[in-house]
N, C-alpha and C positions, 0 to 999 in steps of 0.2 A: 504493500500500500504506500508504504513512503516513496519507492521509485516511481508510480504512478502520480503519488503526489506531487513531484519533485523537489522532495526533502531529503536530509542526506541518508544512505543505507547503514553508518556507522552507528550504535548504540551505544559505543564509552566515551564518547566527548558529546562536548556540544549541547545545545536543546535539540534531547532526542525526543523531546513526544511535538506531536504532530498537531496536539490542540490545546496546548500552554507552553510557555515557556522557560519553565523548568531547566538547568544544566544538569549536566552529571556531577556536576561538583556540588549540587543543590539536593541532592538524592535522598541525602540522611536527614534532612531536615525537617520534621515531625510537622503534618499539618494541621493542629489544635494548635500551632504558634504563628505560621502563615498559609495565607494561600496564594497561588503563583497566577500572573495575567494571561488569561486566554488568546490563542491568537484571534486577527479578528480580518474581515474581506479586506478591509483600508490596509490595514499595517501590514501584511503579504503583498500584497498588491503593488505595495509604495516599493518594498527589499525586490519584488522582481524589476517594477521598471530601473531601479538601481542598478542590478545584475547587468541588464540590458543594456543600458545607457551607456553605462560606463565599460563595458564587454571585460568585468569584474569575473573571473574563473573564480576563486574563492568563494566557502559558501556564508552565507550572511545567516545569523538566527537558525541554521543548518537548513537554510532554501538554498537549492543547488539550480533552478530553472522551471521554465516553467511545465505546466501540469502537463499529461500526456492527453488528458483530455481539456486541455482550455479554452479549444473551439467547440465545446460540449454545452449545450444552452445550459442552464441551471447547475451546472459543476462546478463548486467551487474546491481546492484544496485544504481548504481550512474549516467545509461542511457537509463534503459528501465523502469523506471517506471517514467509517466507523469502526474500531476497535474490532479488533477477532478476537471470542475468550476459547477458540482452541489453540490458539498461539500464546495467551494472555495467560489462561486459567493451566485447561489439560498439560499441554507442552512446558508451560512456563512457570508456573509459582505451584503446582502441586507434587513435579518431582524434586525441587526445592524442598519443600517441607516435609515430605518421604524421606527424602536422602538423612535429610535431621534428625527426624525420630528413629530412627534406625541407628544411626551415627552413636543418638544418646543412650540407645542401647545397649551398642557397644563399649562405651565409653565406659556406663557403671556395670559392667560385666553382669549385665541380665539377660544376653543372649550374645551366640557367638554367632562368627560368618555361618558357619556350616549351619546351624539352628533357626538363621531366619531365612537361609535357600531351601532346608528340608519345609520350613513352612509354606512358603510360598510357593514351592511345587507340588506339595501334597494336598494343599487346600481345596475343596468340592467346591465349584462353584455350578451359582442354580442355572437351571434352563437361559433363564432371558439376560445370564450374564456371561454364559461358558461361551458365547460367540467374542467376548473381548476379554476374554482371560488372558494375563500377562505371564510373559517370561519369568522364570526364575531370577531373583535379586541376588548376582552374585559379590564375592567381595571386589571384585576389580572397581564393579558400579560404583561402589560403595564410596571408593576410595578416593574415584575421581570422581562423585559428586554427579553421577550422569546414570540417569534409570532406562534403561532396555525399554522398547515396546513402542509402540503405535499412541496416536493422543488418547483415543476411547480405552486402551488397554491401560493409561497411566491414570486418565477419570476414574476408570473402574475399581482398579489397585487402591486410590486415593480414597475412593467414598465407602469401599471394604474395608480401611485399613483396624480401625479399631476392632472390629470379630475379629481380623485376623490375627490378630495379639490381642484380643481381647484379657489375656492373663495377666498383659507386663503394660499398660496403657497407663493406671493408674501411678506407677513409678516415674512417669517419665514427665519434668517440670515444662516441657514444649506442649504438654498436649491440648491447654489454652489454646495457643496457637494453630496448632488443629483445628478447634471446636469454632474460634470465631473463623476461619476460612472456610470451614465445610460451611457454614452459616449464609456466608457470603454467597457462596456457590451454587446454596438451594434459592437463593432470590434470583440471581442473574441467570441461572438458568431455568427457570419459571415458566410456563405460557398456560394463564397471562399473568401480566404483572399490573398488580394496584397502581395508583400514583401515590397513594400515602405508606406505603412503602419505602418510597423514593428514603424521604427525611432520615430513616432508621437505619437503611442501608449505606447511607452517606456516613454516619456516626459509625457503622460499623468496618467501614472499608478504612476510615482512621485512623480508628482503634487498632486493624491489622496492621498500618502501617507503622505506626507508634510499636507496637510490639516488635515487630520485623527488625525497627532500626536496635530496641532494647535487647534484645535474645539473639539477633541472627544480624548482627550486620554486616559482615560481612556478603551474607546472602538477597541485601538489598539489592538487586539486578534494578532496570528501567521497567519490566515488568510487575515489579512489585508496585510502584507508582501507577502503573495503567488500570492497576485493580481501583486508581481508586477515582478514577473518571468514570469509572460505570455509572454512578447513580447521575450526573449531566449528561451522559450519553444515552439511555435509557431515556431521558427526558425529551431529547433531540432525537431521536430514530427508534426510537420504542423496542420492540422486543429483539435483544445481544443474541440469542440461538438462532433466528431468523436473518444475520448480517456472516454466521461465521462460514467458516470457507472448507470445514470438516467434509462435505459433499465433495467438493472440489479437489482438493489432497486425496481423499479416496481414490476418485478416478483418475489421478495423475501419479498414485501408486500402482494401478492397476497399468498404466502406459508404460511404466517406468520396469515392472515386473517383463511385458514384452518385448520389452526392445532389449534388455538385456539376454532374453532367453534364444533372442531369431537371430543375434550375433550380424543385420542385416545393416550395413552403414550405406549402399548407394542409393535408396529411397525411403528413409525409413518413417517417414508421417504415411507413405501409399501404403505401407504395411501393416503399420497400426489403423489404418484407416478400416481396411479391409477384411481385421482380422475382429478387431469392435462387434462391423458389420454381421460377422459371419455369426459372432457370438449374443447378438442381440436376434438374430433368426434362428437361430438355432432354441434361446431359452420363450422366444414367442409362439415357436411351433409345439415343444414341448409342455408351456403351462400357458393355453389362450387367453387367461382370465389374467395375466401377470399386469397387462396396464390398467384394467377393469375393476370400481370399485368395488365388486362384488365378493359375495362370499368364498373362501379356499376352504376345503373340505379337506382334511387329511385324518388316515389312519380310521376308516368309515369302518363297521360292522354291525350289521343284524343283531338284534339283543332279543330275548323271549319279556315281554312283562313280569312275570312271574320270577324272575329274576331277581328283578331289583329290589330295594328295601321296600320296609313294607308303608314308610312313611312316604317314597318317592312313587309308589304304585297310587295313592291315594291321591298326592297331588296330579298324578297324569288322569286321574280318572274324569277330572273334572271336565277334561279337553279331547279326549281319547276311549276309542273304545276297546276293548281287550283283545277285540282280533284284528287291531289294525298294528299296522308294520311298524316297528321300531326301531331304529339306528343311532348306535351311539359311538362318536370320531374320540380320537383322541386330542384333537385340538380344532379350532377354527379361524379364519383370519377375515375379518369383517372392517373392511374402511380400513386397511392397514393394520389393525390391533390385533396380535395375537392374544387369543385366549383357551388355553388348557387345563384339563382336566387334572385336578389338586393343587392348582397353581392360589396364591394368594394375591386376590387384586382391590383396590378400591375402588370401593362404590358411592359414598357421599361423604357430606359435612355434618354435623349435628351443633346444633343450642349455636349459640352466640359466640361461642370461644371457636368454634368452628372444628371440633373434635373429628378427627376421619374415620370411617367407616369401613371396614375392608372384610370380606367376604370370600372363603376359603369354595373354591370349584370343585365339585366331586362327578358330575355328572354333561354332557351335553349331549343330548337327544336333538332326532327330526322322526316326527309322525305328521302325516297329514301334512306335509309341506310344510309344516310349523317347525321351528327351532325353540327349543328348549331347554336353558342354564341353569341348572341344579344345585344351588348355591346355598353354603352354612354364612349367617352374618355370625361374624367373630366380635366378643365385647374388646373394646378398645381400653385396656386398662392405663396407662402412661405411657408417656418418652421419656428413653433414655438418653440423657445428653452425651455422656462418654461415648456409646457406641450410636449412638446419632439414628434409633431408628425407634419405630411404637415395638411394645410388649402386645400380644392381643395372648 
């Protein structure tokens, strides 16, 4: 985004952020004591005709020239381009703070290398998470401060990480630090987000960075300060999952997988082009319904009535007759949403504090061209803040 912008691409000097003015020598500086001037249309505008004018190669305010789009109606540099939190958040400030809790680990000898590789290779992870399950943390990671894996693998790792140590959390004096960033994480990645929100999440991006600079400064990167433009960005371009580029990186890993494998250098866009093609006909002929909001049926079978419990016989009866056909899948996928059989998902809000609801699946029937979700409501007893999830 900044070369698009045509801001500088370096991050350790200069004002590296793209929508204040901030230095990198201004980093550590706790925002409950200042806050730094936004850029604004005028004042870009005034540095590039300067650039121009004066045919100035140095960058000014880290403006390098002008945008790539500034014959673009409505584009400006300094309001159309929005923070990415898979650059920001996943990539950026949660193997940071992995790397640390781990580190302190180490340090007071509550777990060894070998101790947290055997855990994070052993660990079960569920259905709707085993598709981003992360690499083993080995010590080299460790050492240099750099966690293996993919951004969703390193969200996932992150928003796990207390079950995963669940036994040695309580020891470890960063796990503050933890709790207000998982905090922060469950707002900006929200859909949708309040606006009264905003105010709490601004106090809390703060509060992270206050802490960051006190426990970890060294670990203050330019990322750590971009957490804390979210709640004015958020304000300006509304919802941060709808701006990031995590779609994008997917398929530019998936480009990036074939061109290394076809070893093909005298045409190699006709190749990827072609092979794309071949693989978007190929997964169209095999599932017709893949671009179609309609319902995916998998893992279907014939069931007898007489089968089922005697409480779920009673509810079909109300809809159903004893000799009509009953089928029951192993999962469904309706408008994108997978939903399977034992899986635990939410279903509302309750009273005024707005308590969630979540409802244990045991069943999914079709009789009579009806579908049918066979669902336990589970009492929602509290949340745990250490491990960051409800008790039902």
């Amino acid at each position: 985004a900044n070369e698009v912008g045509g801001f500088q691409r370096n991050f350790s000097t200069g004002n590296f952020c793209r929508h204040c003015l901030i230095t990198y020598a201004q980093r550590h500086i706790s925002l409950s004591d200042i806050s730094f001037v936004p850029r604004t249309r005028w004042q870009h505008d005034m540095i590039i005709d300067r650039i121009t004018t004066n045919n100035i190669r140095a960058t000014i305010q880290s403006v390098n020239n002008y945008s790539w789009f500034n014959d673009l109606i409505g584009f400006h540099p300094t309001e159309s381009l929005p923070p990415d939190i898979m650059h920001d958040t996943a990539e950026g400030v949660c193997p940071l703070i992995i790397s640390a809790l781990l580190k302190e680990c180490i340090q007071k000898c509550i777990l060894t290398y070998a101790e947290i590789e055997r855990r994070t290779s052993s660990f079960v992870y569920g259905y709707y998470d085993s598709s981003n399950k992360p690499p083993p943390i080995k010590k080299q990671q460790l050492t240099y401060s750099n966690i293996a894996g993919s951004a969703s693998q390193k969200l996932c790792f992150f928003q796990l990480f207390p079950i995963v140590f669940h036994d040695v959390i309580d020891q470890l004096t960063l796990l503050p630090l933890y709790t207000i960033f998982r905090e922060i994480i469950s707002y900006i990645y929200a859909n949708p987000i309040r606006k009264s929100w905003l105010a709490y999440l601004d106090e809390l991006c703060k509060q992270f960075h206050f802490m960051m600079i006190e426990f970890l400064p060294d670990n203050v990167t330019p990322k750590v300060h971009f957490i804390t433009e979210y709640p004015r960005s958020i304000e300006k371009y509304g919802l941060p999952i709808l701006n990031s580029c995590i779609r994008f990186e997917a398929k530019h890993l998936y480009f990036k997988q074939i061109a290394n494998c076809t070893f093909n250098f005298k045409n190699p866009l006709l190749t990827l082009l072609k092979r794309h093609q071949l693989r978007r006909c190929l997964l169209s002929d095999s599932n017709p319904s893949s671009y179609s909001p309609s319902m995916i049926i998998r893992s279907s079978k014939s069931v007898d009535l007489f089968e089922l419990a005697i409480p779920v016989q009673r509810l079909l009866n109300q809809y159903i007759n004893q000799a009509d056909s009953v089928f029951e899948c192993s999962s469904i996928v309706y408008h994108h949403k997978n939903i399977r059989a034992k899986s635990v998902i939410f279903h509302d809000l309750a009273h005024a504090e707005e308590i969630p609801i979540f409802c244990q699946v045991h069943h999914l029937l079709n009789a009579k061209d009806k579908w049918f979700i066979i669902a336990e409501e589970l009492n929602t007893i509290s949340f745990n803040d250490k491990l960051w999830s409800y008790e039902v």
